[in-house]
N, C-alpha and C positions, 0 to 999 in steps of 0.2 A: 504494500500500500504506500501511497505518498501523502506527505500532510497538507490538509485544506489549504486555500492558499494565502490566509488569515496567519496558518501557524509557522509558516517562514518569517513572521516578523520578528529581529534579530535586535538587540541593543549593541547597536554600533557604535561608536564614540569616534567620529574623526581627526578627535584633539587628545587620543590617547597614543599613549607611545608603542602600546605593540600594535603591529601596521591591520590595517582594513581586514586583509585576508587572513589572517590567524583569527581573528577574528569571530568569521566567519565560519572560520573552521572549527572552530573552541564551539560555537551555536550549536550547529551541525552535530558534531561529537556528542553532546551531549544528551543532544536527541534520541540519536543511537541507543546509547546508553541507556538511555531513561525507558525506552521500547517503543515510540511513539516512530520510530523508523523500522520496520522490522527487516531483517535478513532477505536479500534476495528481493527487497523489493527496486522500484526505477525509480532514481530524481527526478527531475524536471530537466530540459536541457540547459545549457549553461547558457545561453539567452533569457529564456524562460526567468530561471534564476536570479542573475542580473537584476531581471525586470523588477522581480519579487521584491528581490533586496533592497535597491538602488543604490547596485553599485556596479563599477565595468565588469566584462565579461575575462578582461586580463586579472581582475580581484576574486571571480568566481573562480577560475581556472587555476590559479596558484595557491585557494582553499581545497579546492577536490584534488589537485597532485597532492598537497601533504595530508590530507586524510588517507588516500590511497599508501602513499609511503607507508603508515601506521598500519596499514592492514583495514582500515575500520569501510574502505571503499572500493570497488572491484571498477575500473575501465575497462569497457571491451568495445575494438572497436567496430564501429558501425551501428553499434547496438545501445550504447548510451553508458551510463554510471548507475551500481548498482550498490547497496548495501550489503556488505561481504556477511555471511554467516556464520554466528556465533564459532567459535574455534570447540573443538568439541575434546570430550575430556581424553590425554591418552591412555590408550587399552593398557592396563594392568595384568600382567600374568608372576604369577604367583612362583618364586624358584623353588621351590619345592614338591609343587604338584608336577605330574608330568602327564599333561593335556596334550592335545592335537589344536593347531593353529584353526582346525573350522570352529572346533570346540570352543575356544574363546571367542571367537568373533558373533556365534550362534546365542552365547551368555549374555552378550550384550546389545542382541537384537539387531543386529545387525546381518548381512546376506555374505558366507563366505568364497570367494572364487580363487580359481588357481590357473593359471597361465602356463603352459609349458616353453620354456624358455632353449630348452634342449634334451635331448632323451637319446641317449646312447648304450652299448653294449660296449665292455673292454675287459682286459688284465686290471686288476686292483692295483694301484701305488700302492709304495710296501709301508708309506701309511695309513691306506683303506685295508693292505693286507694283514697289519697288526691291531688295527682296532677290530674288524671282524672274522680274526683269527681264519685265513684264509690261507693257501699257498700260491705263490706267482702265477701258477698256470691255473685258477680257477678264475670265473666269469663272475664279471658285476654291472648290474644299470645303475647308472646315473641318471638322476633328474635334477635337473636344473628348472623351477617355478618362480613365477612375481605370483607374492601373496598378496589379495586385495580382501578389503572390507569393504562389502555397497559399493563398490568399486574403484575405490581409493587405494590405490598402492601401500601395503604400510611393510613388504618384506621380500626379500630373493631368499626362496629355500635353496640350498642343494644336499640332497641324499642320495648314499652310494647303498643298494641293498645287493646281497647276495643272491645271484641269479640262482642258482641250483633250491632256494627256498621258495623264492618269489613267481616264479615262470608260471604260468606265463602272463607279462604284463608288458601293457603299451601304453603310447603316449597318451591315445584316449583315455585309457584308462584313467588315468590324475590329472584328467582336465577336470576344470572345476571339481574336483574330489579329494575327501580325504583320505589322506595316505594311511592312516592308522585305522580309519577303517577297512581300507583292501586288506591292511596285515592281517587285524580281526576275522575278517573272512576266510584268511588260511592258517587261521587260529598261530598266528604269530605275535597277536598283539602286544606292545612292549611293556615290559613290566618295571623295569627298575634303566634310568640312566643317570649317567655321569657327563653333566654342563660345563663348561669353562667361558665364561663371558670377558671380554672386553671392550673398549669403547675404541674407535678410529675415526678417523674421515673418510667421505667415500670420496672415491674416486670419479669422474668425469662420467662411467661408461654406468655403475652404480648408481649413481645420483640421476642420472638420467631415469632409467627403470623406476625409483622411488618419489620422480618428481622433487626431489629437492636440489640446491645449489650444491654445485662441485664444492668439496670439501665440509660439506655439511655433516652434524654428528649423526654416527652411527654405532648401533652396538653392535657388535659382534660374537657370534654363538657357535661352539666346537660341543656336538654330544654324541654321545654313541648311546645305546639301547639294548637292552637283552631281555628277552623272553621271560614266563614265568622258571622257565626250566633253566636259564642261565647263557638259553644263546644269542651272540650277537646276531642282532637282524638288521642295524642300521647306523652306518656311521652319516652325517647333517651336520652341516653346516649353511647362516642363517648370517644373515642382516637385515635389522631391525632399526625403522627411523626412526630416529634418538626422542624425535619433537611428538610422536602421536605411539611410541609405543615405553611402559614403565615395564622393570621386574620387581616384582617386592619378596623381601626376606623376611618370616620372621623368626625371631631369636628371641631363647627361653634363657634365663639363668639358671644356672647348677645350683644353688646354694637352696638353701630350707624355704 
């Protein structure tokens, strides 16, 4: 919605010292704020505006760039200025449970998709061949996925499983799907793993897939997984953007 054209009227002061268009923008902002602008709705054009205001279209136009720098305004062009939508909270997963990426995204009502990014057969590296105790000349797939929530990018999986367990599986297969329920279905589902988190910057070709700026944070995630019976079934690895995904820990003390 946009507000009546009563409720553009702004107290400007043009014998104050921060200039017109902050001004303007400081109005606006607060509207935002306040909810009387809601997400996703269109301004008026920046004529329009002007008119509203009364003030030049160089004063409107240097208000909507610094709103937009803040985040609080979205330009697109051809189509107008729009009020960007609330920033939503990021997804929390818990390091101690060990869930499936649909699984969380499903808890929070949200629709989980998965991309396949690449899907291969090979020899194990002899560190996919030590994490799932493997020998050089046994067969393993890789998938390489962009994990989306409602279809926001928030992750690149890659897991390497053991073909002689998993066969037969294709790329179809883990489209849009979760991987831990295909395992479930050949009663491999994981029972116990071992995480190693870190934080890094992604890289150009990363940042790209997750929609964020090159060098933007990211966690980074090393786990391997074993069966209720003890066997490995999947060595994963995982980047997670820094800005819409949390882990949380919790910790108990020993003492009485």
């Amino acid at each position: 919605m946009s507000l009546r054209p009563h409720g553009w009227a702004l107290p400007l002061d043009a014998a104050s010292a921060t200039p017109v268009y902050l001004q303007v923008a400081s109005g606006i902002a607060r509207r935002i704020q306040d909810g009387q602008l809601e997400g996703g709705s269109a301004l008026p054009s920046e004529r329009e505006l002007a008119s509203r205001l009364g003030v030049s279209r160089v004063t409107v136009r240097q208000a909507l760039a610094q709103l937009a720098e803040q985040g609080l305004l979205t330009r697109r062009h051809g189509s107008g200025t729009f009020v960007s939508p609330p920033p939503e909270a990021p997804a929390v997963r818990p390091l101690g449970l060990l869930s499936s990426f649909s699984d969380d995204v499903r808890s929070r009502g949200q629709k989980p998709g998965a991309r396949v990014l690449n899907f291969e057969r090979g020899r194990p590296t002899p560190q996919e061949a030590m994490s799932l105790a493997l020998s050089p000349s046994d067969t393993v797939l890789r998938v390489r996925r962009l994990r989306t929530s409602s279809g926001e990018p928030l992750a690149v999986e890659e897991s390497t499983l053991p073909a002689a367990l998993v066969d037969p599986l294709t790329a179809q297969d883990v489209t849009d799907a979760s991987l831990y329920a295909l395992l479930a279905a050949r009663d491999l589902q994981p029972h116990r793993a071992i995480r190693h988190l870190r934080a890094i910057n992604a890289q150009e070709d990363l940042a790209t897939l997750l929609g964020i700026p090159p060098g933007g944070a990211v966690l980074a995630t090393e786990r391997v997984s074993w069966t209720r019976e003890g066997r490995p079934v999947e060595y994963a690895r995982a980047h997670y953007r820094g800005d819409r995904y949390d882990f949380v820990m919790e910790l108990q003390g020993d003492g009485p």
